[in-house]
C-alpha positions in Angstrom: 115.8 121.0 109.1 118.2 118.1 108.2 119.3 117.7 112.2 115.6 117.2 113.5 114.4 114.8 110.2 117.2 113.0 110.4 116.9 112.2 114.8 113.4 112.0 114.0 113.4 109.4 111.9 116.6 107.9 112.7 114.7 107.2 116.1 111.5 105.6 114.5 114.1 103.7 112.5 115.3 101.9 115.7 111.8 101.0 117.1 111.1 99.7 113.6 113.7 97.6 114.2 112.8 96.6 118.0 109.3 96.0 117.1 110.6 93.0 114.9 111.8 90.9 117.6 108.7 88.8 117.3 108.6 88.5 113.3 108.9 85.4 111.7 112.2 86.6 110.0 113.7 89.1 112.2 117.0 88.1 110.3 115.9 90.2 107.4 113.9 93.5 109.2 115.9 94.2 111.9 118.7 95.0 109.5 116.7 96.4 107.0 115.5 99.2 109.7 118.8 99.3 111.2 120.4 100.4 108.1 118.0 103.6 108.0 118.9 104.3 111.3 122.3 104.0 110.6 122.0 106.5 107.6 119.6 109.0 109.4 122.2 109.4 111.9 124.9 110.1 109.8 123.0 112.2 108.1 122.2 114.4 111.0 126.3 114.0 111.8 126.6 115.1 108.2 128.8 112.0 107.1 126.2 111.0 104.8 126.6 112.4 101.2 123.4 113.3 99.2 123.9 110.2 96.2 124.5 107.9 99.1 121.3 108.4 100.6 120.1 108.5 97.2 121.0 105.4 96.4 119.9 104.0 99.6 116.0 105.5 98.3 116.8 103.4 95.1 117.7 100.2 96.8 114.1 100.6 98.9 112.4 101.3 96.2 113.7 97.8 94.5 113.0 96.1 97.6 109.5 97.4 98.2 108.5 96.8 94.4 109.6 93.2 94.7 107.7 92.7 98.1 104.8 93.9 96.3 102.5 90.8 96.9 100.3 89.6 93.9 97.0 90.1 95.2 97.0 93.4 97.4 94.0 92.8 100.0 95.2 96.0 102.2 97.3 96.7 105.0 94.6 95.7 107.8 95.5 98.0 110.6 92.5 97.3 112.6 93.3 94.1 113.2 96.5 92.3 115.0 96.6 89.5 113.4 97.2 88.6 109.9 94.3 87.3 107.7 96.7 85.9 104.9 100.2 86.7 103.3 99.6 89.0 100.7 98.6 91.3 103.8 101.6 90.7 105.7 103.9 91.1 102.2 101.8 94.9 101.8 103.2 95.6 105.0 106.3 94.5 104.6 106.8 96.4 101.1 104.8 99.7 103.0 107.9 99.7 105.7 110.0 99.8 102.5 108.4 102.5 100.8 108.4 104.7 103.9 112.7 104.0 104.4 112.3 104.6 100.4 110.9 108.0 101.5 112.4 109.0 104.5 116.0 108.4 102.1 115.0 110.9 99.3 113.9 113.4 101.6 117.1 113.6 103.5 118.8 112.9 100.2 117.3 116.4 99.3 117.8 118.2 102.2 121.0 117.2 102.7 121.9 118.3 98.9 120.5 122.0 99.3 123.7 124.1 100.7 123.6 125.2 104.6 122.2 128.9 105.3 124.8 129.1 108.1 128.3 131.3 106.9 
């Protein structure tokens, strides 16, 4: 289970970070995605400890709480464009959350012993 999650998302990861070529601040996303990646690929080469991937979760959940924008006016998925900030800020701290996410679960999975002798 740890092998697939971890390709699975360590794949998303990287078109995370492709698709930010055209941001504003591609500087700060492309890293931000990149690091996942990184850390979803060592944890499916099983260099990645549980607390590290823990702490990775922590660190996203930090950074997604202080993306938070003031006024939350949605995500706006229908539309390409951006109707103001606080929309492109919900994004921004939703891309967060999910890395948050994606972290704990592997943190879990790769905490729970092997079934293999």
């Amino acid at each position: 289970m740890r092998k697939i999650l971890s390709i699975v998302f360590g794949l998303l990861f990287v078109l995370f970070a492709a698709f930010q070529y055209n941001d504003p601040d591609p500087e700060i996303w492309v890293p931000i995605y990149g690091f996942a990646a990184v850390a979803c690929f060592m944890a499916y080469a099983g260099m990645a400890r549980w607390w590290f991937l823990a702490a990775m979760s922590l660190i996203y959940v930090v950074a997604a709480i202080y993306q938070w924008p003031p006024a939350f006016e949605g995500f706006m998925f229908s539309e390409a464009g951006m109707r103001s900030m606080n929309i492109e800020m919900a994004r921004e701290a939703g891309g967060l959350a999910i890395c948050a996410a994606v972290m704990m679960v592997l943190a879990v999975v790769s905490r729970q012993p092997s079934a293999r002798p």
